[in-house]
N, C-alpha and C positions, 0 to 999 in steps of 0.2 A: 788717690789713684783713680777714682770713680770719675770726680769730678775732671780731671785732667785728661781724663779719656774720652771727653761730650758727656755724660752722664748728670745728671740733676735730682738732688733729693728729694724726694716728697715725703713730707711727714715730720712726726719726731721719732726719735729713737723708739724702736718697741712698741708705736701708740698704734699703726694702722693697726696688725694683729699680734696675737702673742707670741707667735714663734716667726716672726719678721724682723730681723735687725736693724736694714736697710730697706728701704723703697727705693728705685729710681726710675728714673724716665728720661731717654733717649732721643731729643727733642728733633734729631734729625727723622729717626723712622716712625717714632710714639711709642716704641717700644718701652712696655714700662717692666721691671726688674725687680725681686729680692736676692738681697743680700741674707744669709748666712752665715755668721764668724761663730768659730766654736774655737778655745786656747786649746783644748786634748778632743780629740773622734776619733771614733772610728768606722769601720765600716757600716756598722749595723746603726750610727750615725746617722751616715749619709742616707741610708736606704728611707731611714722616718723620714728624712728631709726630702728624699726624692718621691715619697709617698702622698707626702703633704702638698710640692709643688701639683703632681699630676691632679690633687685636688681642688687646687685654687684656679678658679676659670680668670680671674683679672690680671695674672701673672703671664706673659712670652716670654720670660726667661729667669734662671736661676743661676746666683753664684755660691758656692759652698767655699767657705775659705777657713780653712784651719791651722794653728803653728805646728802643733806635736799629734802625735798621737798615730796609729797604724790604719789609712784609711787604703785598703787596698781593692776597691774598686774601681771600675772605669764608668765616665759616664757616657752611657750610649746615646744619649739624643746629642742634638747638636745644640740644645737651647737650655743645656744644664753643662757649666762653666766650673770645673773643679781645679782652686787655687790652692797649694800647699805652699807653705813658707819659702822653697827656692821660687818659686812660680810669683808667690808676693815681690820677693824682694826684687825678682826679674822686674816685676809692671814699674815696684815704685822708683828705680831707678832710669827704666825709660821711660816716665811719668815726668822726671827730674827730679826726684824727690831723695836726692844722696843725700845731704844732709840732713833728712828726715832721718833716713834711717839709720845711718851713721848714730845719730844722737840717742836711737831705738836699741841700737845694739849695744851700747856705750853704756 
């Protein structure tokens, strides 16, 4: 989804820091990005994650992306990106990514 939206990994999995999923980098602005996938969150979730972003000065923006769980916050900045499961399968399908997910749901 990341990469089909301009998006570019940096790193491996997990290796810049520990609670980093994803790196990427937005090569049209330099915008560089974490990813955050969690399978169950919840609010009190997001709020460690959104504690940790305002603490990483190398990060302009945050994605929070989780399938299940009760995350009923909003996020107020505009540079923290909250994806739940319909919001995923929204990107990966305008992504083009149907048959991904088809074969995900399957």
């Amino acid at each position: 989804i990341f990469a089909n939206s301009g998006w570019r990994r940096l790193g491996g999995v997990g290796k810049t820091q520990k609670s980093v999923d994803l790196e990427l980098q937005l090569p049209t602005t330099g915008e560089i990005a974490f990813v955050q996938i969690k399978s169950d969150a919840t609010t009190a979730t997001l709020r460690e994650y959104l504690r940790r972003f305002e603490s990483y000065d190398k990060y302009d923006r945050m994605f929070f992306a989780w399938h299940k769980g009760d995350v009923a916050a909003q996020a107020e900045a505009s540079d923290v990106i909250l994806l739940g499961r319909t919001r995923i399968a929204e990107m990966a399908l305008d992504a083009g990514l149907a048959s991904w997910l088809r074969d995900k749901v399957s």
